[in-house]
MIDOSE-1310 file (N, C-alpha, C; in nm, 2 decimals, decimal comma, always signed):
residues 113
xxxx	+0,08/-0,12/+0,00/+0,00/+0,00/+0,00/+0,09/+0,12/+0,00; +0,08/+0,23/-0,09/+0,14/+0,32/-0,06/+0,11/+0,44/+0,00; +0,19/+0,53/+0,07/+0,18/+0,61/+0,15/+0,03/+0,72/+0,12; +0,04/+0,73/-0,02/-0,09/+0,82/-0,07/-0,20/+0,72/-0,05
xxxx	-0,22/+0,61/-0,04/-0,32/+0,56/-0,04/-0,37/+0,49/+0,10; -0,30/+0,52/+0,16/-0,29/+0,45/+0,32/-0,29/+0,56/+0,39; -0,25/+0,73/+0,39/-0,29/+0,82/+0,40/-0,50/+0,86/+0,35; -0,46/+0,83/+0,25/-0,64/+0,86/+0,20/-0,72/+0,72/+0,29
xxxx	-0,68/+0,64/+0,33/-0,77/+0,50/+0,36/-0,79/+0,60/+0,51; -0,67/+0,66/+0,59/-0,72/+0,71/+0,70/-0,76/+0,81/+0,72; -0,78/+0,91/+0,61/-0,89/+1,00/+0,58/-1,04/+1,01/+0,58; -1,04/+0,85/+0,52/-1,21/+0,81/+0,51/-1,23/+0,75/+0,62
xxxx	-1,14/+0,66/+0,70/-1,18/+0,64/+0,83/-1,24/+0,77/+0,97; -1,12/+0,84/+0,92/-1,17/+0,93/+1,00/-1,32/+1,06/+1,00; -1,34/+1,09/+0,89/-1,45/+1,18/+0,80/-1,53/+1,04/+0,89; -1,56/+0,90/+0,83/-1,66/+0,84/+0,88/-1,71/+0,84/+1,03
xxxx	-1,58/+0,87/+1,13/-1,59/+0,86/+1,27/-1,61/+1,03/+1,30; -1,60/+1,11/+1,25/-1,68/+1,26/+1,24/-1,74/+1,24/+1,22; -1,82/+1,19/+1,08/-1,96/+1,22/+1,11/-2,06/+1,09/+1,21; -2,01/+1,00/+1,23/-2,10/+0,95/+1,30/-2,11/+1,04/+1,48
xxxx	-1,96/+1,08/+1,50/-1,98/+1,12/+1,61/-2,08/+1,26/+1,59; -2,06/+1,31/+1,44/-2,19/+1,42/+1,49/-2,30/+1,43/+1,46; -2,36/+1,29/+1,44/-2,51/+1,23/+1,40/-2,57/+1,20/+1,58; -2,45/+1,18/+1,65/-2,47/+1,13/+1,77/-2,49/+1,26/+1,82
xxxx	-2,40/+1,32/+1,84/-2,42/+1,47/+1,90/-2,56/+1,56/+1,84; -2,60/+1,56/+1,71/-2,72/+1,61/+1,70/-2,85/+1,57/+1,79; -2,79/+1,40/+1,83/-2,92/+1,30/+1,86/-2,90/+1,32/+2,03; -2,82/+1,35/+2,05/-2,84/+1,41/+2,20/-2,89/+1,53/+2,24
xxxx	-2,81/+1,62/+2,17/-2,83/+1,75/+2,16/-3,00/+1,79/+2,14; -3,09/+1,71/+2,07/-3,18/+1,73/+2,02/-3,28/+1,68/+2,12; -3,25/+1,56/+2,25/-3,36/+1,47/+2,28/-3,37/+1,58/+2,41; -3,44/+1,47/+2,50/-3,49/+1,57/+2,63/-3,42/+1,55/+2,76
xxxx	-3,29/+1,51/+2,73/-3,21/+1,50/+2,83/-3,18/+1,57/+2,93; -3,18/+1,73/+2,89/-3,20/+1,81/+2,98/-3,07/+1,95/+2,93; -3,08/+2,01/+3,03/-2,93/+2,13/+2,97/-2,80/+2,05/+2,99; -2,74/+2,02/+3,09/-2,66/+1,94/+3,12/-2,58/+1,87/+3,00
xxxx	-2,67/+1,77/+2,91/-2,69/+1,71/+2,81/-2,62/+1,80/+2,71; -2,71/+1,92/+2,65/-2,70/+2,01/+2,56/-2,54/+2,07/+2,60; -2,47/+2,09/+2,67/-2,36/+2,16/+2,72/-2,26/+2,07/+2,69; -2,26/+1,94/+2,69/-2,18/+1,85/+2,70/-2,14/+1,82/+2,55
xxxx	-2,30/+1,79/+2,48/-2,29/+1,76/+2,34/-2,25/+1,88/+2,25; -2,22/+1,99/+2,32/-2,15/+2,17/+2,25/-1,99/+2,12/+2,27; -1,99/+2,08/+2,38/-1,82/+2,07/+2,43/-1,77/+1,92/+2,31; -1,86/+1,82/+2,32/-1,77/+1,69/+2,22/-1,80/+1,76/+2,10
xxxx	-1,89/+1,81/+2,03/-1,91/+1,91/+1,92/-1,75/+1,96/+1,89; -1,72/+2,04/+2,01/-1,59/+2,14/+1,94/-1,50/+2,04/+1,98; -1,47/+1,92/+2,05/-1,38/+1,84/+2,00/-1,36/+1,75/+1,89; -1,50/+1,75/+1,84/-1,49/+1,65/+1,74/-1,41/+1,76/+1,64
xxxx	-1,47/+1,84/+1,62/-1,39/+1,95/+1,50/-1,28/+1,98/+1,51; -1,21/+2,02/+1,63/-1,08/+2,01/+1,68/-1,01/+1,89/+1,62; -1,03/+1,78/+1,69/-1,01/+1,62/+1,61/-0,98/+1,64/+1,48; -1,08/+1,69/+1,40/-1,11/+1,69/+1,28/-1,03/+1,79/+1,16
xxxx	-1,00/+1,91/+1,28/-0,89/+1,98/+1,17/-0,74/+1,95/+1,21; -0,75/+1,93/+1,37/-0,55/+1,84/+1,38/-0,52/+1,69/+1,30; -0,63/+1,66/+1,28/-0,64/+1,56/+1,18/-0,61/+1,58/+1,04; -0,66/+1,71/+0,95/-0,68/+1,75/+0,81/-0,53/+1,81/+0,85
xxxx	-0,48/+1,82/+0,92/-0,38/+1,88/+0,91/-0,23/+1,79/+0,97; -0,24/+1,70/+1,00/-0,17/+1,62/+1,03/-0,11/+1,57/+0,89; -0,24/+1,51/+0,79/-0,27/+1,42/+0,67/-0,19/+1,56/+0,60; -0,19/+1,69/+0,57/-0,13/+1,81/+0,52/+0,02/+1,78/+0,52
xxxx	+0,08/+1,74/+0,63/+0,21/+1,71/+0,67/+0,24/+1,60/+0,66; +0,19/+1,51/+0,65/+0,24/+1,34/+0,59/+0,27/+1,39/+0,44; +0,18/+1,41/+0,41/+0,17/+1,44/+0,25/+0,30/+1,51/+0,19; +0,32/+1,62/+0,23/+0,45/+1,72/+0,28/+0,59/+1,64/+0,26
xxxx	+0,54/+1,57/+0,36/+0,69/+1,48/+0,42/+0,72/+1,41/+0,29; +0,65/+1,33/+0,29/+0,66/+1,19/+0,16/+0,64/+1,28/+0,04; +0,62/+1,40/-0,01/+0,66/+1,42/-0,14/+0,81/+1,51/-0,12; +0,80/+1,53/-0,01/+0,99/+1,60/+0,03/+1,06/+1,47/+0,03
xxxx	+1,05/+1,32/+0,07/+1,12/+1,26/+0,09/+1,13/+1,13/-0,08; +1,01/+1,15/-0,13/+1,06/+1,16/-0,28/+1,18/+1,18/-0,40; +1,12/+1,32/-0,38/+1,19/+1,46/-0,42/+1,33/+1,41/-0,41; +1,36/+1,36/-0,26/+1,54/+1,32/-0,20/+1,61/+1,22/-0,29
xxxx	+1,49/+1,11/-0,29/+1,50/+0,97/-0,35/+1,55/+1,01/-0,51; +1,47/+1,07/-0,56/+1,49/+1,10/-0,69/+1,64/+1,17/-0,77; +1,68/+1,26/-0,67/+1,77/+1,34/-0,66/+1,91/+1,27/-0,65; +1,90/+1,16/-0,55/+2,01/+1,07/-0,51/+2,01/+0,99/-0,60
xxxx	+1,93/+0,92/-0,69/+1,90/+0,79/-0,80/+1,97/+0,89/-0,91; +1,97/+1,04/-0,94/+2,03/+1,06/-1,07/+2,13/+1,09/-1,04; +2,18/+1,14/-0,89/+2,34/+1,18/-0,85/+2,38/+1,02/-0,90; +2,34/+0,89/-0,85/+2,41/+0,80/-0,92/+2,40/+0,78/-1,01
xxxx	+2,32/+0,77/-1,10/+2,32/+0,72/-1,27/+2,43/+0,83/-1,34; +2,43/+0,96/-1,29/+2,54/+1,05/-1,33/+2,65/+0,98/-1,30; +2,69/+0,94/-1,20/+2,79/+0,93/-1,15/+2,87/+0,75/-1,19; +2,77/+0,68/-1,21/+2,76/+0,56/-1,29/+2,80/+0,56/-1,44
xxxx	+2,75/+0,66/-1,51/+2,78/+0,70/-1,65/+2,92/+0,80/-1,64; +2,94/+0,86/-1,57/+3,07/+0,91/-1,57/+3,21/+0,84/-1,58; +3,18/+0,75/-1,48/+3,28/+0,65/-1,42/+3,24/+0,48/-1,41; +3,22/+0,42/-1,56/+3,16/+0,27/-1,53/+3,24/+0,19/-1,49
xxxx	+3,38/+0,25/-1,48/+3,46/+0,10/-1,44/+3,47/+0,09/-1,30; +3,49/+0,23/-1,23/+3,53/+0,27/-1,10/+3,38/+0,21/-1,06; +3,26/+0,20/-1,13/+3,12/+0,12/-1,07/+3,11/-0,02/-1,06; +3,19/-0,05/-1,20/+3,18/-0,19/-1,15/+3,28/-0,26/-1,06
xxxx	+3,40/-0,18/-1,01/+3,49/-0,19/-0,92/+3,39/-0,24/-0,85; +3,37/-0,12/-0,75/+3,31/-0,08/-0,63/+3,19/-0,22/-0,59; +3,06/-0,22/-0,71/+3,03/-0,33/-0,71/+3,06/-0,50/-0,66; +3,20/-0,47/-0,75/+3,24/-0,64/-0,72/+3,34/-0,63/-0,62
xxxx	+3,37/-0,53/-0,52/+3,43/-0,52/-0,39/+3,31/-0,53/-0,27; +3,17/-0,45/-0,35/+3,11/-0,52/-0,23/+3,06/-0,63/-0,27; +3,03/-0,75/-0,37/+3,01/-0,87/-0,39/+3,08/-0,93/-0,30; +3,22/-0,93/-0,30/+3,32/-0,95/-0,25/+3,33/-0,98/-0,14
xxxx	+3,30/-0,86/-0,06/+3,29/-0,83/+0,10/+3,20/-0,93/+0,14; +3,06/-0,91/+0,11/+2,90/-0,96/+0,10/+2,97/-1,15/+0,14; +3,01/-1,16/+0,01/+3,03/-1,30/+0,01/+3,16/-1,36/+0,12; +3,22/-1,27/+0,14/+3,32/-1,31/+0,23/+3,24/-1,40/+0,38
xxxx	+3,20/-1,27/+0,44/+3,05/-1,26/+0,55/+3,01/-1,38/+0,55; +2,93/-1,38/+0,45/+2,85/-1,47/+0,42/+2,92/-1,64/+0,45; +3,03/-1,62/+0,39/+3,11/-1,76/+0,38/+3,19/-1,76/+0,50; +3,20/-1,69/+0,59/+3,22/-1,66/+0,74/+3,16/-1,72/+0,83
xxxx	+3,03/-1,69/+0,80/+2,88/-1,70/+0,90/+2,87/-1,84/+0,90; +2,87/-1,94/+0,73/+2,82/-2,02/+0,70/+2,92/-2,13/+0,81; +3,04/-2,10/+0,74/+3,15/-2,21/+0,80/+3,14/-2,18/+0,97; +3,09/-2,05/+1,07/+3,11/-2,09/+1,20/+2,98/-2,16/+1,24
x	+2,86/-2,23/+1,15/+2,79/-2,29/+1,21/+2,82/-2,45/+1,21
């Protein structure tokens, strides 16, 4: 799942749990509970919407983040392909030193079991 869409999945979770919380709050607010009642369901009222915009604004800053940390990704992938096309041998060096290394490890690990 990616981040845009697992972002939006907790978008519609939340919009759903707004508004049911303020179908409830109308349904209180509205019966004959008394003032008490009515005071209470004003005060979860302004939390729900509180909720509701540190929420819309939370999702503002994920969003933010993951297209800044893109942006990074993308930026680093062509410093190497530059840097790969510059210098192919000094790449495939590098490569087969860390093959190298990798497999050393590896054949390390295997033989101390």
């Amino acid at each position: 799942m990616t981040t845009h869409s697992h972002a939006h999945s907790h978008e519609s979770k939340n919009d759903e749990l707004v508004a049911e919380a303020q179908t409830l709050l109308e349904r209180l607010a509205s019966s004959k509970l008394g003032e008490e009642a009515k005071i209470l369901a004003a005060k979860l009222r302004d939390g729900v919407d509180t909720l509701k915009a540190k929420s819309a604004e939370a999702v503002e800053v994920i969003k933010a983040k993951s297209a800044e940390a893109q942006d990074q990704v993308k930026e680093g992938l062509a410093c190497t392909e530059k840097a790969i096309k510059k210098n192919p041998w000094a790449s495939v060096g590098i490569a087969a030193g860390v093959g190298l290394g990798v497999g050393l490890v590896c054949g390390l690990l295997i033989r101390r079991d």
